[in-house]
C-alpha positions as CSV (number, residue, x, y, z in Angstrom):
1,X,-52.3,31.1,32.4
2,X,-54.5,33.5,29.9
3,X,-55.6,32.2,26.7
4,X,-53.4,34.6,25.4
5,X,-50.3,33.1,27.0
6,X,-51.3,29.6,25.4
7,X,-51.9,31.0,22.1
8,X,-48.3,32.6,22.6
9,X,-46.5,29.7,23.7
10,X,-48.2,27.6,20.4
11,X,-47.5,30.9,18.3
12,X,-43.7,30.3,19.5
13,X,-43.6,26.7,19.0
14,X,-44.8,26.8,15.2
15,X,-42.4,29.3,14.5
16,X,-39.9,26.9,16.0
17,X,-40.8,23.7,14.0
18,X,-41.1,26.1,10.6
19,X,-37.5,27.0,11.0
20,X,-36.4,23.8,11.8
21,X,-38.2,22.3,8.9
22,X,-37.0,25.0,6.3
23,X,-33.5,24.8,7.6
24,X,-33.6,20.4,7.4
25,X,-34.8,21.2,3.7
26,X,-32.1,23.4,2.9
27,X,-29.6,20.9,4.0
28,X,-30.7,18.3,2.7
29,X,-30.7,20.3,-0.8
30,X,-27.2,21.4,-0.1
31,X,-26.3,17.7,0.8
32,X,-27.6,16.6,-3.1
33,X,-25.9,19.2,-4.1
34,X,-23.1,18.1,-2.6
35,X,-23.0,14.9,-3.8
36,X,-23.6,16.0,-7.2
37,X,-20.5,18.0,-7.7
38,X,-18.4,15.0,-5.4
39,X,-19.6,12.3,-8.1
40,X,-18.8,14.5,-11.3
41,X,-15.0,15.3,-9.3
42,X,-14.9,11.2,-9.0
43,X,-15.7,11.1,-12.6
44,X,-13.5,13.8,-13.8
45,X,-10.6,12.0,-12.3
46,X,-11.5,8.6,-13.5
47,X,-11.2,10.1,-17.2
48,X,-8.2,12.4,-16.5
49,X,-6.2,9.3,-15.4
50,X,-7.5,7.5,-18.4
51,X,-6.3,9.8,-21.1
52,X,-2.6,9.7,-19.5
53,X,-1.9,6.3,-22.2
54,X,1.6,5.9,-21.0
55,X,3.5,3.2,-20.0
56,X,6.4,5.4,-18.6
57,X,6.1,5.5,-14.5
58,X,7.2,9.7,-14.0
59,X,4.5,10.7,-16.4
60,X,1.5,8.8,-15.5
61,X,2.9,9.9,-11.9
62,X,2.6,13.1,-13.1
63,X,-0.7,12.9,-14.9
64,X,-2.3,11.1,-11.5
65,X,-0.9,14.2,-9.4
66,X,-2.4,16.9,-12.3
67,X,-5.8,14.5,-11.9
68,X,-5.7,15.8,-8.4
69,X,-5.0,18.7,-8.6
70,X,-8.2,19.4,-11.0
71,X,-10.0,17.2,-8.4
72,X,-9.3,19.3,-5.4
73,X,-10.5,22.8,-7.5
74,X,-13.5,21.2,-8.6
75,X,-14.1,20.0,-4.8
76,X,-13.6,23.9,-3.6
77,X,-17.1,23.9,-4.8
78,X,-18.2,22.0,-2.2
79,X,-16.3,23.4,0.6
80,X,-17.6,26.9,-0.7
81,X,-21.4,25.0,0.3
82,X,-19.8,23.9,3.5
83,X,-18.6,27.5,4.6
84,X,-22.1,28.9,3.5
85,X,-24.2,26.3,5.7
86,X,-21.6,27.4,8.8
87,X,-24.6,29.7,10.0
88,X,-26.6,26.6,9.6
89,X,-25.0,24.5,11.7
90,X,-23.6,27.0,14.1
91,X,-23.5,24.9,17.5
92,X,-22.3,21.7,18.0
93,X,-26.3,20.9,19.3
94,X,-27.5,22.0,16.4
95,X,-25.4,19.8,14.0
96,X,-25.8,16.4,15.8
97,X,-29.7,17.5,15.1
98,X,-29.3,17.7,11.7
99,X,-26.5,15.2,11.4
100,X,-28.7,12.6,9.2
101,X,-29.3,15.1,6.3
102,X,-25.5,16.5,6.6
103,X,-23.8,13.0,6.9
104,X,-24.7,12.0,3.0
105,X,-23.6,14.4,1.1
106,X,-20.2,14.7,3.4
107,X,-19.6,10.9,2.9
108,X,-19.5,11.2,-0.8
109,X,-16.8,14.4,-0.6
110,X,-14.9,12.3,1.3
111,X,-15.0,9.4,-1.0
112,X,-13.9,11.8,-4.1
113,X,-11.8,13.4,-1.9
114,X,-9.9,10.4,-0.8
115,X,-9.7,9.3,-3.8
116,X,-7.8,12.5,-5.3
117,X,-5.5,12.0,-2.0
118,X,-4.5,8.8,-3.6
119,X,-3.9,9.5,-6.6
120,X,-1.3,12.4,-5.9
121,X,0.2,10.2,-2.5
122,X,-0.6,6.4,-2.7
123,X,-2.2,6.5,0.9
124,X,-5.3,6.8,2.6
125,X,-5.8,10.4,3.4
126,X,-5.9,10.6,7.5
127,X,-9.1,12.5,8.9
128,X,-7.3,15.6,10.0
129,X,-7.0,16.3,6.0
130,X,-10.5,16.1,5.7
131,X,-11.2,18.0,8.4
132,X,-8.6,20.6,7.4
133,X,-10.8,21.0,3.8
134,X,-13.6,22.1,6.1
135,X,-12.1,25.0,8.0
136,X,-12.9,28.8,7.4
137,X,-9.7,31.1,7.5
138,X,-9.8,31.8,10.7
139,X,-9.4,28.3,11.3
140,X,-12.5,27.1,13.2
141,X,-14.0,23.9,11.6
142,X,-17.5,24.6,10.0
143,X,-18.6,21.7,12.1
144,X,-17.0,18.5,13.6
145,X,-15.9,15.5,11.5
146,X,-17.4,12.2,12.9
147,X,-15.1,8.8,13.3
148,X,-18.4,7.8,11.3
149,X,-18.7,9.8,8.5
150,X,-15.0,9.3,7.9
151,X,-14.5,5.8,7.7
152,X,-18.0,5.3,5.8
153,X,-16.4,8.2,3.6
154,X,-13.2,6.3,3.0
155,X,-14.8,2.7,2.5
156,X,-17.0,4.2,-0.6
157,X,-13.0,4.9,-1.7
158,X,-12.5,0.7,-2.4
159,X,-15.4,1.0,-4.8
160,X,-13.3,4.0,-7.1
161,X,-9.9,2.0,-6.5
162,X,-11.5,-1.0,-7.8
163,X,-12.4,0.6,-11.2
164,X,-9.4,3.0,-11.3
165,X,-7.4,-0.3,-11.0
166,X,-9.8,-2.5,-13.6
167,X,-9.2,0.1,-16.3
168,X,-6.0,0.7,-16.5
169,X,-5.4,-3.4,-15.9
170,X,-4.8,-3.7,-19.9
171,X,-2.4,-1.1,-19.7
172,X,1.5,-1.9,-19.8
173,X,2.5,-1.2,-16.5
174,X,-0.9,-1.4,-15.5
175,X,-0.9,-4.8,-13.7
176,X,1.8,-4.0,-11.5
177,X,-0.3,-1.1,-10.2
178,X,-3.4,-3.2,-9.9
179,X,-1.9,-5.3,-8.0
180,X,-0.8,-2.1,-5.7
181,X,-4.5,-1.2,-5.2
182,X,-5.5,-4.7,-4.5
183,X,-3.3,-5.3,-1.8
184,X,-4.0,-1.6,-0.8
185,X,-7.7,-2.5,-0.6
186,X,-7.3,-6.0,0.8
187,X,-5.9,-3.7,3.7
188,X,-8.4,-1.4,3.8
189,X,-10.9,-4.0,4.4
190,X,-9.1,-5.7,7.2
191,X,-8.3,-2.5,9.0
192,X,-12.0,-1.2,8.5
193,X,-13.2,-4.3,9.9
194,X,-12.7,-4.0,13.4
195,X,-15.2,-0.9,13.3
196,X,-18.0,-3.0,12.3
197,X,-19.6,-3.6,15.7
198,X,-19.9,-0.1,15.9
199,X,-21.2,1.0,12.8
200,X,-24.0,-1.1,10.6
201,X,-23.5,0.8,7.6
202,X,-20.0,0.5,7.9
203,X,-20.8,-3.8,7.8
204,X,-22.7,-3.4,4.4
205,X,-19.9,-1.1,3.0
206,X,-17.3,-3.7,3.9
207,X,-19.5,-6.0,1.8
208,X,-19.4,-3.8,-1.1
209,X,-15.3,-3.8,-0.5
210,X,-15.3,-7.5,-0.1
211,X,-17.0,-7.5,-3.6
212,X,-14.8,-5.1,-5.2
213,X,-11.7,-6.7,-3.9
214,X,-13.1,-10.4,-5.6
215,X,-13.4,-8.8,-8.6
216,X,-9.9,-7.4,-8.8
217,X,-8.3,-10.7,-7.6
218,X,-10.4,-12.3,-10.7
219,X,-8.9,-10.4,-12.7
220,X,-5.6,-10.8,-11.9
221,X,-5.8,-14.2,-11.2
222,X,-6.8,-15.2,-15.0
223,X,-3.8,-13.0,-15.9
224,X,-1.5,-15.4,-14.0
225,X,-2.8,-18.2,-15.0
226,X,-2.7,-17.3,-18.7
227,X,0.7,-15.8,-18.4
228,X,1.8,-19.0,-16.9
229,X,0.3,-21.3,-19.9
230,X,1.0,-19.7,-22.4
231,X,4.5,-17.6,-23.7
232,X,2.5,-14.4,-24.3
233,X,4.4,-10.9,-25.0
234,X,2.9,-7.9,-22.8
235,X,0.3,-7.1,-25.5
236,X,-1.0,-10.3,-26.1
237,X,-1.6,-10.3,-22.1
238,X,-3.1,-6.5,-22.1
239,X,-5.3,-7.8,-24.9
240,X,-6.3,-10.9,-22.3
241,X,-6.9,-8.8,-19.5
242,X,-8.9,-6.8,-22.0
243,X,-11.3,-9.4,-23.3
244,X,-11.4,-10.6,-20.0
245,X,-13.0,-7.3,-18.5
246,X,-15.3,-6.8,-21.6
247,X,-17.1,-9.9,-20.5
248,X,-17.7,-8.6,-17.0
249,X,-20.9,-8.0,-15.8
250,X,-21.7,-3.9,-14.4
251,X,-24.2,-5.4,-12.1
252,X,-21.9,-4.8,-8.8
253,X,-21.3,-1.3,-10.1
254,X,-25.3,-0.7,-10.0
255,X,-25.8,-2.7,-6.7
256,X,-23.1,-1.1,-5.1
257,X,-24.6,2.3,-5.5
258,X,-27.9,1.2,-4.9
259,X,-26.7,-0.2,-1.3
260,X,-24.7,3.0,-1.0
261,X,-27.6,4.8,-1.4
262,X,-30.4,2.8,0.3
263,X,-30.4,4.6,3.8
264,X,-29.9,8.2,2.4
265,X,-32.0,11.3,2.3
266,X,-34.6,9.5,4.7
């Protein structure tokens, strides 16, 4: 072998680690980008539901269903950066390669995804509706779903269920739905948990659930207790539940994201 030959086969291997680093950095903008838009849709759908103030149970179903539907427009943002990465991630080799800097950003879709799904159907949206949000029209998934990033998509859900529940709690009507997402929750966690061996990160995110769940049951439970004490008409309870939550600490919120987050982007 000529000197030439090794200064070709170096030549050819910096060439190959430059595109491989520009193409990790371009993901792993796309991926914060991602999450970006996911957590503003999570938002957005937070306050849409909150402006619905009324009691009735056909209009707030409606106005949860029109949350969603503004949810899932503002998400074809991100599935717009999903079909432009296709080229990206073009092989299945190549995506389990870059699977740590997609994974992030796909989790938190999911999450606000899942949580729009909820809002319009009551359920937990199955993985073949996530995966059907990632297609091109011809069909052919931009890349493949994981069992991972799925169920760690879905268990960031908990978190947004336990606040969507907590603020509408002091709402007439409200309690009865709480008590919905709790139970819906409390089976979320129970289901989720015979993944755990498999997954660590799915273990701290049950956590996180387990947390969420504790504070919902609070909640509720010094709403029965009162109710059961005292002879209190439906506002003097939704005032309760009211002062109640203003004396709750945002603590979990913060910790909760800063577990969430701990093992991104690295």
């Amino acid at each position: 072998m000529t000197s030439n030959d090794i200064r070709d086969a170096f030549e050819s291997f910096r060439e190959e680690l430059d595109e491989h680093n520009d193409r990790r950095e371009r993901l792993i903008k796309a991926s914060r980008d991602i999450t970006n838009i996911s957590k503003r849709t999570i938002f957005l759908l937070h306050r849409l539901v909150q402006e619905s103030n009324t009691s009735d149970p056909s209009e707030y179903l409606s106005a949860c269903k029109h949350a969603a539907s503004k949810g899932r427009e503002k998400l074809r943002q991100v599935q717009q950066i999903y079909a432009s990465l296709k080229e990206e991630l073009i092989d299945e080799e190549r995506y389990w390669r870059y699977q740590k800097q997609v994974s992030p950003g796909l989790q938190e879709y999911i999450e606000a995804l899942s949580f729009a799904w909820f809002l319009e159907n009551g359920t937990l949206i199955p993985s073949a509706e996530v995966q059907k949000t990632l297609m091109g029209e011809d069909g052919a998934p931009y890349f493949p779903l994981t069992t991972s990033d799925y169920l760690l998509g879905v268990s960031d859900l908990t978190g947004e269920l336990m606040r969507y529940a907590i603020s509408g709690f002091g709402r007439l009507g409200g309690r009865s739905r709480a008590s919905e997402v709790c139970s819906f929750v409390r089976n979320c966690r129970a289901d989720f948990e015979r993944f755990t061996p498999y997954m660590w990160e799915l273990n701290k995110k049950q956590d996180v659930t387990s947390q969420s769940l504790m504070k919902m049951e609070d909640a509720a439970y010094a709403v029965a207790v009162r109710a059961s004490e005292y002879d209190m008409s439906p506002d003097q309870l939704d005032q309760l539940v009211n002062d109640f939550l203003a004396t709750a600490s945002t603590s979990d919120d913060i910790d909760r994201d800063r577990d969430r987050d701990r093992y991104r982007y690295s």
